[in-house]
ZAMARGU-4260 file (C-alpha; in steps of 0.2 Angstrom, whole numbers, plus 5000, padded with zeros to 4 digits):
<rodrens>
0) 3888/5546/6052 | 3881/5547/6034 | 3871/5530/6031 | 3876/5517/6017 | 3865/5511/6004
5) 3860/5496/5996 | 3865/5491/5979 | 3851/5498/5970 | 3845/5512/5982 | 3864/5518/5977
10) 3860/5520/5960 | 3844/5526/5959 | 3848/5541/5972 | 3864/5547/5964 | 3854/5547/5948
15) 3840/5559/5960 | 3856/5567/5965 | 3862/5569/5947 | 3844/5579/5943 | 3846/5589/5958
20) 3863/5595/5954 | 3859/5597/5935 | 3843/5607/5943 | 3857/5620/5950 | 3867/5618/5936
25) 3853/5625/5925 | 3847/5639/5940 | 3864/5645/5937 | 3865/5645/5918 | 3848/5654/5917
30) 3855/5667/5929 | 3870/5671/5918 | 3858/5672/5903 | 3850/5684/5910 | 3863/5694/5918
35) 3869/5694/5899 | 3891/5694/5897 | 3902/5705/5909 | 3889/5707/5920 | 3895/5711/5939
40) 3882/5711/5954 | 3884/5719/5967 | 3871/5711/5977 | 3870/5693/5983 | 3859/5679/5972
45) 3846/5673/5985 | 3847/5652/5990 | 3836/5644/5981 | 3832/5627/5991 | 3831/5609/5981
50) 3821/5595/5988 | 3833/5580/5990 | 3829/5562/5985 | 3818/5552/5997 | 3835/5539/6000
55) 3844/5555/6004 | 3835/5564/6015 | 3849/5567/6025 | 3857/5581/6016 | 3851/5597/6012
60) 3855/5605/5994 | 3855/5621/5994 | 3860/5632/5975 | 3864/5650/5977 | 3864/5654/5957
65) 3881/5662/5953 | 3889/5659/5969 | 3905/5648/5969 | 3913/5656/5986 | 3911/5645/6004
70) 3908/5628/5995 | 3910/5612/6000 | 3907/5591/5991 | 3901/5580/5999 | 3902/5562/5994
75) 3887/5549/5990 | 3892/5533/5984 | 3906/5541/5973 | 3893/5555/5965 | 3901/5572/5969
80) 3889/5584/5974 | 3892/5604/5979 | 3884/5611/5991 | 3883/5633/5996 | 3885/5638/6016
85) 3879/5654/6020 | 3889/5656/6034 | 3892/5676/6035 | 3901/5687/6051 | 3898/5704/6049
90) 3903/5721/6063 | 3888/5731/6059 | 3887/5744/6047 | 3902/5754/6048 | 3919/5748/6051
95) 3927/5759/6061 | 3925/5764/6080 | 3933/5781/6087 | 3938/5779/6107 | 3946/5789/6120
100) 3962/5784/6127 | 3960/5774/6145 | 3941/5771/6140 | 3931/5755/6137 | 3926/5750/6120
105) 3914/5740/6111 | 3920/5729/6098 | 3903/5723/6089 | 3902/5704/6078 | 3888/5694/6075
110) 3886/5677/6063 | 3872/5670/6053 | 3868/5652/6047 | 3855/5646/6037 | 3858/5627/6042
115) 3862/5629/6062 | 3879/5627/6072 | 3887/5615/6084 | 3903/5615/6091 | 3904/5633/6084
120) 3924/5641/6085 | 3926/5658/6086 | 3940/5669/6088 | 3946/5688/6089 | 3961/5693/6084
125) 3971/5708/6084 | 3982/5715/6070 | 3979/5698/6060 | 3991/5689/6071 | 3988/5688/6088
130) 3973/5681/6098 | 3963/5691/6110 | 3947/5680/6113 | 3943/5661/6110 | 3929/5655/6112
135) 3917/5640/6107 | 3898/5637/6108 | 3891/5619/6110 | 3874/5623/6102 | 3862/5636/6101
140) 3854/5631/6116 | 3871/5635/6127 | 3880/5651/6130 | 3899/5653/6123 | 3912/5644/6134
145) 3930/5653/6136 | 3945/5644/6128 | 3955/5658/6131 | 3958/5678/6133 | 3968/5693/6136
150) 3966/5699/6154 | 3959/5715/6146 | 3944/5708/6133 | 3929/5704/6141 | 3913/5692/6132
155) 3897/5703/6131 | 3887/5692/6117 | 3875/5680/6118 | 3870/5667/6106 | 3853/5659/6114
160) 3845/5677/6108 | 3837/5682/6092 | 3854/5686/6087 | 3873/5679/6087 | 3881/5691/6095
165) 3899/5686/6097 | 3905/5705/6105 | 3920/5709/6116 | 3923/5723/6128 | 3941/5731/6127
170) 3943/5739/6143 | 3956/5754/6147 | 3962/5755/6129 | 3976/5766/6125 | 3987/5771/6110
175) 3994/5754/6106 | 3976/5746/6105 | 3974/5757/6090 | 3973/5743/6073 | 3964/5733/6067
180) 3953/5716/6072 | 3944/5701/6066 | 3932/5693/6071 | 3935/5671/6064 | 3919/5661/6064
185) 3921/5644/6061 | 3908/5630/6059 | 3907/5612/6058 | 3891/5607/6056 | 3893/5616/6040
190) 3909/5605/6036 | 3919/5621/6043 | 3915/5631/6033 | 3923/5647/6039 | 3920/5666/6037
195) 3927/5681/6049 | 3923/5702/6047 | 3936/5715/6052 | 3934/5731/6062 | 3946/5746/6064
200) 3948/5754/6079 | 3956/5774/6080 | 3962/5781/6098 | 3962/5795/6104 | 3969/5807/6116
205) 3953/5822/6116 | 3936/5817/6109 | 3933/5831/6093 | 3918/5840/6102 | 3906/5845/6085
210) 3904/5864/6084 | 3885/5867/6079 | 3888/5887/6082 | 3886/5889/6060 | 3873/5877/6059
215) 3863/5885/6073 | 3866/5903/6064 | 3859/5898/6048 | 3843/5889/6056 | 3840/5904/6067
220) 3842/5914/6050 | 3832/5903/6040 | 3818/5901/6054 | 3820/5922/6054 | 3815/5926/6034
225) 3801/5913/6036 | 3792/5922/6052 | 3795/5938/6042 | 3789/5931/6025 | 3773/5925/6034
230) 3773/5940/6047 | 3773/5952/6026 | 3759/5941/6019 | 3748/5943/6035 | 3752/5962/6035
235) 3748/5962/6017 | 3730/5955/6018 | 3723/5965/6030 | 3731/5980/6023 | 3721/5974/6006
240) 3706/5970/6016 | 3705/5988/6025 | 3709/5996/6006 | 3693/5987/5999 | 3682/5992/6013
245) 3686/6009/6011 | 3684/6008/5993 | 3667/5999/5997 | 3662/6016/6008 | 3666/6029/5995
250) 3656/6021/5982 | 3641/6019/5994 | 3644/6039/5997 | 3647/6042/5979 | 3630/6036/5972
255) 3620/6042/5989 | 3625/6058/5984 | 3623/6057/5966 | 3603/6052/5970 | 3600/6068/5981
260) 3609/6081/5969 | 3596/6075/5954 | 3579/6075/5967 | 3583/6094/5969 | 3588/6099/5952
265) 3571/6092/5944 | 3582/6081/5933 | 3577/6068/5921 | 3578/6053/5932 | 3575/6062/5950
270) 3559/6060/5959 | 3550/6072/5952 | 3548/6065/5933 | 3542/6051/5942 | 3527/6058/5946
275) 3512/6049/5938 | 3501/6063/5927 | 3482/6068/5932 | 3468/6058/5924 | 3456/6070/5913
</rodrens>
């Protein structure tokens, strides 16, 4: 139960909660300057926490710059003040899940709340319309609790885990289990605040086996012109190497013979010139 105030504690703290609120009102002004006109982003602004008032410690401002979507007021002594959840339920990253007629299936949710939960509802429902899993979860101390169920979908989850894993187990699906379903969180220790994710699920009859036969050809083909490339380029050097050594020999030969032919013949430069003259 949210505490009263005095007189004059009243004033002062809905003038610290007037601050506050101007506070995000400014975050959020400054946020559009920047983004400039028409801007769109794609990604989520962070939270950005405000430190309440000493008389109203009790609640928890939090200003997501931007963000108008999931928000509640609460009341304080007439002084409207909004507050952004960040409740979010989310299937994992793809939508869609592929099984085979008479098989079991996973159906994948998990939630995430910056403030905590108690008395948490949450609910799977098939087609938008008809309910296939109720559940609640006293705190995140306790496991999930069944409210209700198809005879066919079985809880798999866990919430006292790193995680909140609200997953169901369709067993023996067949052709008429082929839609789509939601997966409804619902919290009121956010003032229930609600959010749900949706996932589609495909039957069918013969799972499509991938052929990898062309693949495998053109790595086999691929892996073939490099060991060849390599194979060339190893051939190559030693072919250069045995070319140059020959090369080496023949000039070794070359002037060897050149020396001898001059040392005979009595030419300028053979051994014979070289011969130092007699003293008188």
């Amino acid at each position: 139960m949210m505490p009263r105030l005095r007189g004059g504690e009243a004033q002062g703290s809905a003038s610290l909660a007037r601050s506050s609120v101007q506070e995000c009102s400014l975050a959020r002004a400054a946020q559009r300057r920047r983004q400039g006109p028409g801007f769109a982003s794609s990604r989520t602004p962070p939270l950005r926490r405000i430190s309440p008032p000493p008389a109203l410690k009790h609640l928890s401002l939090l200003c997501r710059p931007g963000v108008r979507s999931t928000e509640d007021k609460w009341l304080v002594q007439g002084l409207h003040i909004s507050i952004a959840f960040a409740l979010e339920v989310s299937v994992g990253k793809t939508n869609t899940v592929t099984a085979l007629n008479g098989s079991n299936v996973l159906l994948p949710c998990v939630f995430t709340t910056c403030i905590g939960f108690q008395d948490l509802v949450f609910t799977w429902y098939f087609n938008s319309t008809e309910m296939i899993y109720h559940g609640k979860i006293k705190s995140k101390m306790s496991e999930p609790f069944l409210v209700g169920r198809n005879p066919r979908v079985e809880f798999v989850g866990s919430t006292t885990g790193k995680e909140n894993n609200i997953s169901i187990l369709l067993n023996e699906v067949d052709f008429s289990d082929a839609g789509k379903y939601t997966c409804h969180v619902k919290n009121p220790k956010e003032k229930n605040a609600q959010h749900s994710a949706s996932i589609f699920l495909t039957v069918v009859h013969k799972m499509v086996e991938t052929d990898n036969t062309v693949t495998l050809i053109i790595v086999g083909v691929v892996g073939g012109l490099i060991g060849l490339l390599i194979l060339f380029m190893l051939v190559k050097k030693v072919v250069l190497f045995i070319i140059k050594k020959t090369q080496d020999r023949k000039k070794e030969c070359l002037v060897s013979s050149s020396g001898n032919d001059n040392t005979e013949n009595g030419l300028a430069g053979s051994k014979a010139d070289q011969k130092v003259a007699p003293k008188a």
